[in-house]
C-alpha positions as CSV (number, residue, x, y, z in Angstrom):
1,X,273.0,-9.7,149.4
2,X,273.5,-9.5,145.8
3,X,272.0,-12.4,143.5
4,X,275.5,-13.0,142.3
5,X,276.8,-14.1,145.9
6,X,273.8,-15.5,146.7
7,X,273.8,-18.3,143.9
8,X,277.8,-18.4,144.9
9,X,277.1,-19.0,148.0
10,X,274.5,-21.7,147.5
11,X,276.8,-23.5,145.1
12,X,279.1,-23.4,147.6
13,X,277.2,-24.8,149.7
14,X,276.0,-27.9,146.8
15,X,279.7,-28.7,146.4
16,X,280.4,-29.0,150.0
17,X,278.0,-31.1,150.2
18,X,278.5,-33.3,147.2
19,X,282.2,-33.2,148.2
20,X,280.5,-34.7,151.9
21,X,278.5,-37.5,150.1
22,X,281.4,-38.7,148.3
23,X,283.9,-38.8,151.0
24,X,280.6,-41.0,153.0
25,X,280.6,-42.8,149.7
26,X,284.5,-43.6,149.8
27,X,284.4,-44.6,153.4
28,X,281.2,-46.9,152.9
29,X,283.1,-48.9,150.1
30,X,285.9,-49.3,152.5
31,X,284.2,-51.1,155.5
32,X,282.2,-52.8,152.6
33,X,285.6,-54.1,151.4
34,X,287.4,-54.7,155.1
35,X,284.0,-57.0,155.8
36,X,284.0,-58.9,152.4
37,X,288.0,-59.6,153.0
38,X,286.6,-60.8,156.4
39,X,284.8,-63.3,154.7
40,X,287.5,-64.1,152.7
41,X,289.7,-64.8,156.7
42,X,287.2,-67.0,157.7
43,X,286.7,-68.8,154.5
44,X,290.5,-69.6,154.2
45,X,290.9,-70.0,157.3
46,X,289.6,-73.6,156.9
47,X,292.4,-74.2,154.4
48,X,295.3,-72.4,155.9
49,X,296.9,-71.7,158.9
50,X,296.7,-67.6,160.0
51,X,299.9,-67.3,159.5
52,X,299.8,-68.5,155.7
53,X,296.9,-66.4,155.3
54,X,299.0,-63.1,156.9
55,X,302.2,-64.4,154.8
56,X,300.4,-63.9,151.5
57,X,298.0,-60.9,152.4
58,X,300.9,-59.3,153.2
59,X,303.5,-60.2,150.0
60,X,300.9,-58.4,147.8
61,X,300.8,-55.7,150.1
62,X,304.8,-55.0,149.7
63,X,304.3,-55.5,146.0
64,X,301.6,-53.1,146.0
65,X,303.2,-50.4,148.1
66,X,306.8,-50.8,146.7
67,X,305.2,-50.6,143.4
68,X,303.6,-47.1,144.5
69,X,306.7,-46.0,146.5
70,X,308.9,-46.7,143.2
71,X,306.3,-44.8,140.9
72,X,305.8,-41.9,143.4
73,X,310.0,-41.1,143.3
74,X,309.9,-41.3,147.4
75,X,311.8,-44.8,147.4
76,X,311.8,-47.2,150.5
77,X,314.7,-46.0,152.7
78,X,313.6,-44.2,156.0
79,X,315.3,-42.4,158.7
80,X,312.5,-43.4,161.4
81,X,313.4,-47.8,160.9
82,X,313.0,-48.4,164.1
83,X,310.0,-46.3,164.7
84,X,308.9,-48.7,161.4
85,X,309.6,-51.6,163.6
86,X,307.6,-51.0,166.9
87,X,304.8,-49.9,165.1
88,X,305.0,-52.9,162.6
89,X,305.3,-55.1,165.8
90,X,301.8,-53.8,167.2
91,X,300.3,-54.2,163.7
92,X,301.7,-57.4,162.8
93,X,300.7,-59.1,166.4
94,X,297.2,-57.3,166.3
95,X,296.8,-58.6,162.7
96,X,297.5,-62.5,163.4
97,X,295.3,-62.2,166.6
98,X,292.4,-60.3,164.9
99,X,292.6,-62.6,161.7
100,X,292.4,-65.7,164.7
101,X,289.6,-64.6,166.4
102,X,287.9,-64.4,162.9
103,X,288.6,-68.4,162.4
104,X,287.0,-68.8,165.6
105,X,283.9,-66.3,166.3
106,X,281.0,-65.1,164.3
107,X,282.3,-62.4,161.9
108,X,280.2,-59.5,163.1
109,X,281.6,-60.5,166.7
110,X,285.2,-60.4,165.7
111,X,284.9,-57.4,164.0
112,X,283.2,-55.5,166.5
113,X,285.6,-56.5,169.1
114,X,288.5,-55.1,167.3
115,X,286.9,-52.1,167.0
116,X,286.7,-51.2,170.4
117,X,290.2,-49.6,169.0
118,X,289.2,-46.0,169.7
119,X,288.5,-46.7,173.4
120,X,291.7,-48.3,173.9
121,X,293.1,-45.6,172.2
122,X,291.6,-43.1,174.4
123,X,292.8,-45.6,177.8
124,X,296.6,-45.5,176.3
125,X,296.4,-41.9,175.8
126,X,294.3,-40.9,179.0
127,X,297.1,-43.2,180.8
128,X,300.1,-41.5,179.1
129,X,298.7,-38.1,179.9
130,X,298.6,-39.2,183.6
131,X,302.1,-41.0,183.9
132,X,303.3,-37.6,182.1
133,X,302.2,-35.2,184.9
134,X,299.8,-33.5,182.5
135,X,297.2,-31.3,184.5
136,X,293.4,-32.0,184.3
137,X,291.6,-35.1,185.5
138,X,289.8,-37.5,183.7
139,X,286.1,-36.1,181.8
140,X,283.2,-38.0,183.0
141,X,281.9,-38.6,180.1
142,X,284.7,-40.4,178.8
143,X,285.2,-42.5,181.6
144,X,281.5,-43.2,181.2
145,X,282.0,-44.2,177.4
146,X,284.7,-46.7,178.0
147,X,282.5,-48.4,180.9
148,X,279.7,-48.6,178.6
149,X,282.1,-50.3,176.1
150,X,283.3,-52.9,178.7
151,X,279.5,-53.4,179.1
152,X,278.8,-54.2,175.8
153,X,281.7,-56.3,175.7
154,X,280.5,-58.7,178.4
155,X,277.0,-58.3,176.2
156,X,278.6,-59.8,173.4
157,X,280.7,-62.0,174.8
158,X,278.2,-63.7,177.3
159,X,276.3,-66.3,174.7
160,X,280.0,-67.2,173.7
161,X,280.9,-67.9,177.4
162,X,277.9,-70.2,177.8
163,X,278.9,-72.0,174.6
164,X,282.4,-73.2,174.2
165,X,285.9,-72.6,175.7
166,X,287.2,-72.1,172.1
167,X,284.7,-69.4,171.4
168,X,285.4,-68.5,174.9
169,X,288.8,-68.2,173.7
170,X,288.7,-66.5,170.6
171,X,286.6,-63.6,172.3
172,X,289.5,-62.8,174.6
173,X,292.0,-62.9,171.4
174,X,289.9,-60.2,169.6
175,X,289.6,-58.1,172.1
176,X,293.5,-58.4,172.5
177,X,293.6,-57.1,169.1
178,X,292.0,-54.2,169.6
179,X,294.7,-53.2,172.3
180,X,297.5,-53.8,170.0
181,X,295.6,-52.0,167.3
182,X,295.8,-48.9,169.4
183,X,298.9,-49.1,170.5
184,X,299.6,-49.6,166.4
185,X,297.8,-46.0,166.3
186,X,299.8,-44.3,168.6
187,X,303.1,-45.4,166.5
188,X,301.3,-44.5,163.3
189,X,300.3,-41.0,164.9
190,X,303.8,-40.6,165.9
191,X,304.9,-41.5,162.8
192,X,302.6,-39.1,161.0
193,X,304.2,-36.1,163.1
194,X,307.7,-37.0,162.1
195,X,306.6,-36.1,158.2
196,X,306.7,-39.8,157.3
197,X,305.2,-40.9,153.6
198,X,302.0,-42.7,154.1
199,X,302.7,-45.5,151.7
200,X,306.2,-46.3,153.3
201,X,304.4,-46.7,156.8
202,X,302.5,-49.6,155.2
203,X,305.4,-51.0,152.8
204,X,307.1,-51.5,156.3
205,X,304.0,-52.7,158.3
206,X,303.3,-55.0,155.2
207,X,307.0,-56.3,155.5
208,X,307.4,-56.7,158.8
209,X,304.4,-59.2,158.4
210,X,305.4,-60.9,155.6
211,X,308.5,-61.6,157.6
212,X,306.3,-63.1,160.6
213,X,304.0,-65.3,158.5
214,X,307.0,-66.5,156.9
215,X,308.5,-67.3,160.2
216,X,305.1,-69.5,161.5
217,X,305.6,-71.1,157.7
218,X,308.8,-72.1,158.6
219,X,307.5,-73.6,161.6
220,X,304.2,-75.0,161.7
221,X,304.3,-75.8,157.6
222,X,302.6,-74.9,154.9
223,X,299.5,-76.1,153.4
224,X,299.2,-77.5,149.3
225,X,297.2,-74.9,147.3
226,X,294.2,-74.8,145.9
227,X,292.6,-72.9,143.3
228,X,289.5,-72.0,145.8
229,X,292.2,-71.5,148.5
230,X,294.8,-69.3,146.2
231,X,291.7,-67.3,145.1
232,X,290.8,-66.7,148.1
233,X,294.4,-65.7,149.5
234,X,294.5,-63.1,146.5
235,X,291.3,-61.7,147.5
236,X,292.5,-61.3,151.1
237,X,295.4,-59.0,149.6
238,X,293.3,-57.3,146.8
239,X,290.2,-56.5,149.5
240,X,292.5,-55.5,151.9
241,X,294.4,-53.1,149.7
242,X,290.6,-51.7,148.2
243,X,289.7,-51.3,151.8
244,X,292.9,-49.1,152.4
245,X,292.8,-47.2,149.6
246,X,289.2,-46.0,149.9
247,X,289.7,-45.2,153.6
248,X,292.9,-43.4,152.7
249,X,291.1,-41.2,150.0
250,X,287.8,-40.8,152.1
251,X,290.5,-39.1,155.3
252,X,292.4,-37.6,152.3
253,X,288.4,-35.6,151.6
254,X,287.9,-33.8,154.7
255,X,289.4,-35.7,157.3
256,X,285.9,-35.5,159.4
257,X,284.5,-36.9,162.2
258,X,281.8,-38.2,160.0
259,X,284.3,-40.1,158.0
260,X,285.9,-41.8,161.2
261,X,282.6,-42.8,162.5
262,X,281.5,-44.3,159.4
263,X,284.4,-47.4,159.9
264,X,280.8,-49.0,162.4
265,X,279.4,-49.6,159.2
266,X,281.8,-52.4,158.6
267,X,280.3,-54.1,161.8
268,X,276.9,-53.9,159.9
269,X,277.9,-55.6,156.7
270,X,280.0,-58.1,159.1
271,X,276.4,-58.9,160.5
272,X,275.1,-59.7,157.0
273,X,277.7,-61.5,155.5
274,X,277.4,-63.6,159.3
275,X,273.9,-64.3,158.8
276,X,273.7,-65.5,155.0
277,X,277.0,-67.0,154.8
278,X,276.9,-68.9,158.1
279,X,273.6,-68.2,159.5
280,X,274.9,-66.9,162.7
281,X,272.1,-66.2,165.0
282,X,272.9,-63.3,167.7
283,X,270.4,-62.5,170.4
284,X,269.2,-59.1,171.8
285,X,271.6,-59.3,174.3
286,X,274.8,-59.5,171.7
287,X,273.0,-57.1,169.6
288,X,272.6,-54.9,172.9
289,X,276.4,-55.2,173.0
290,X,276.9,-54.4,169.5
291,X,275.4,-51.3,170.2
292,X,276.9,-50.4,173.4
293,X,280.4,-51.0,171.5
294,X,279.7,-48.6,168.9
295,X,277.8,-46.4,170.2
296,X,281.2,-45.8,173.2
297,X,283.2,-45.8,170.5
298,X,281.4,-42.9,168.1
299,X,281.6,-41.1,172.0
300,X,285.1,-41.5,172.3
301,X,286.2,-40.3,168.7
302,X,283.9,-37.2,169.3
303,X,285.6,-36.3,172.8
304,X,288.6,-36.7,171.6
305,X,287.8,-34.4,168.4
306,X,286.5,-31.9,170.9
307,X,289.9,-32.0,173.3
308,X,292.0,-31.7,170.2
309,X,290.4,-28.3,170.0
310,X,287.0,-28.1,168.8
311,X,284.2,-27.3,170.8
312,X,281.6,-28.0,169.3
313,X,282.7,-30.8,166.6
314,X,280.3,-31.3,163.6
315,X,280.6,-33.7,160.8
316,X,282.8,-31.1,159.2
317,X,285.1,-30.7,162.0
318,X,288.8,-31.8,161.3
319,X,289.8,-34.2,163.6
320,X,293.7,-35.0,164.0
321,X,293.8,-38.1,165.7
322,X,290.6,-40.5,164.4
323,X,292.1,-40.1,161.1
324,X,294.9,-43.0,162.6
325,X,292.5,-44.3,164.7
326,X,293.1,-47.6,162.3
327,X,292.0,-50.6,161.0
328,X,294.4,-53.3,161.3
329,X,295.2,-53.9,157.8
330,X,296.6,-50.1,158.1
């Protein structure tokens, strides 16, 4: 080898790499910013009802994404509305019930909860492949991932249990959440093979639940404002909209199963934001099931990479269906 290709090939090799760091980078500020708007839920949530708080999360949202929509020359109109509609419904119903279990739980426990998404994701899909006739049975390992997730749920859940019916309560709403998340995933996925524009997928989603926190306004009321309290509703929006677009731009680098694990992270600044803001105290046992979620979660997204084609998945490996394995502000 010449010492031309050589040094070409090892600065190939330095801006993969680079390129790598900075897609890690882009997904790191993302769960950073999906955790701090987290704090932002549960803060307001003493103020407003979680509908108000979904109400005007979600105005800024269709501001934000018309405004980008408009700019971009693709313009709102859609022949796929009621595809827009089912999967706003998932969204919309897993957003009030995540955003209700954060009022009522830890943060780091909501959080984690609703990102048991990917194994409910592979259950829905698993399920459909079955009802469809498709040949194969189930792999082991996968069945063994979500069990271990079910595990770590009970982990988690169990100090709760012993505590209060409320918390008891609002453990059972965030794992709901994760459900509808996924089923939000499948529509988005479907969605995505149709050739639909990215931003008009959450202009509609971001409608649909303007529309439904309107809707609880109308009937439950709606609380005076603040300046604490409007601050914080426009941090909900603008966190929620940083979180989106770094996540979009890290999937947009690579689209790598690195990437899609790196969403966990968010669980880990959950923890800390928990711990200084509220001075939640989990024990080894919740912290067991912390893991256990995760850890069947990272399993799932990597079997799932591997059935979609790849053998043997690395961090490089493009994967086609983590990249809409979602966060519920998606």
């Amino acid at each position: 080898m010449s010492a031309d290709t050589s040094t070409a090939v090892t600065n190939t090799a330095a801006q993969t790499a680079d390129s790598s760091s900075r897609q890690s980078l882009w997904m790191i500020l993302a769960a950073f910013a999906f955790s701090a708007m987290g704090v932002c839920v549960k803060l307001a949530s003493a103020h407003y009802s979680t509908g108000e708080i979904v109400f005007y999360r979600s105005i800024i949202g269709v501001v934000l994404m018309g405004a980008i929509l408009h700019r971009s020359g693709h313009g709102v109109r859609t022949p796929y509305f009621l595809s827009h509609i089912k999967r706003s419904v998932f969204g919309v119903t897993s957003l009030l019930l995540w955003f209700t279990s954060i009022s009522l739980l830890p943060l780091a426990t909501a959080m984690t909860l609703n990102y048991m998404s990917p194994v409910w994701i592979a259950l829905i899909i698993g399920a459909g492949a079955a009802l469809a006739g498709k040949p194969g049975g189930a792999d082991r390992r996968m069945v063994a991932a979500i069990v271990m997730s079910f595990v770590g749920v009970v982990c988690l859940l169990q100090p709760s249990m012993g505590g209060s019916q409320l918390a008891m309560a609002g453990g059972m709403i965030g794992l709901v959440s994760g459900v509808f998340t996924a089923l939000a995933y499948v529509e988005v996925r479907q969605l995505g093979d149709l050739g639909e524009n990215e931003a008009r997928i959450v202009f509609y989603f971001s409608l649909l639940s303007a529309i439904a926190g309107g809707v609880w306004m109308l009937i439950g009321g709606a609380q005076p404002h603040t300046w604490s309290g409007a601050g914080l509703l426009l941090a909900v929006g603008l966190l929620a909209t940083l979180g989106q677009t770094s996540m979009t731009r890290a999937y947009k680098r690579g689209n790598t199963l690195l990437t899609a694990n790196l969403q966990y992270t968010g669980i880990v600044f959950a923890s800390g934001w928990g711990m200084l803001l509220w001075h939640d105290h989990l024990n080894a046992l919740s912290w067991a099931g912390m893991a256990l979620i995760i850890g069947s979660g990272i399993v799932t997204t990597v079997m799932r990479a591997r059935q979609s084609g790849a053998e043997h998945p690395t961090p490089q490996t493009a994967v086609s269906g983590p990249e809409a394995e979602i966060h519920p502000e998606v």
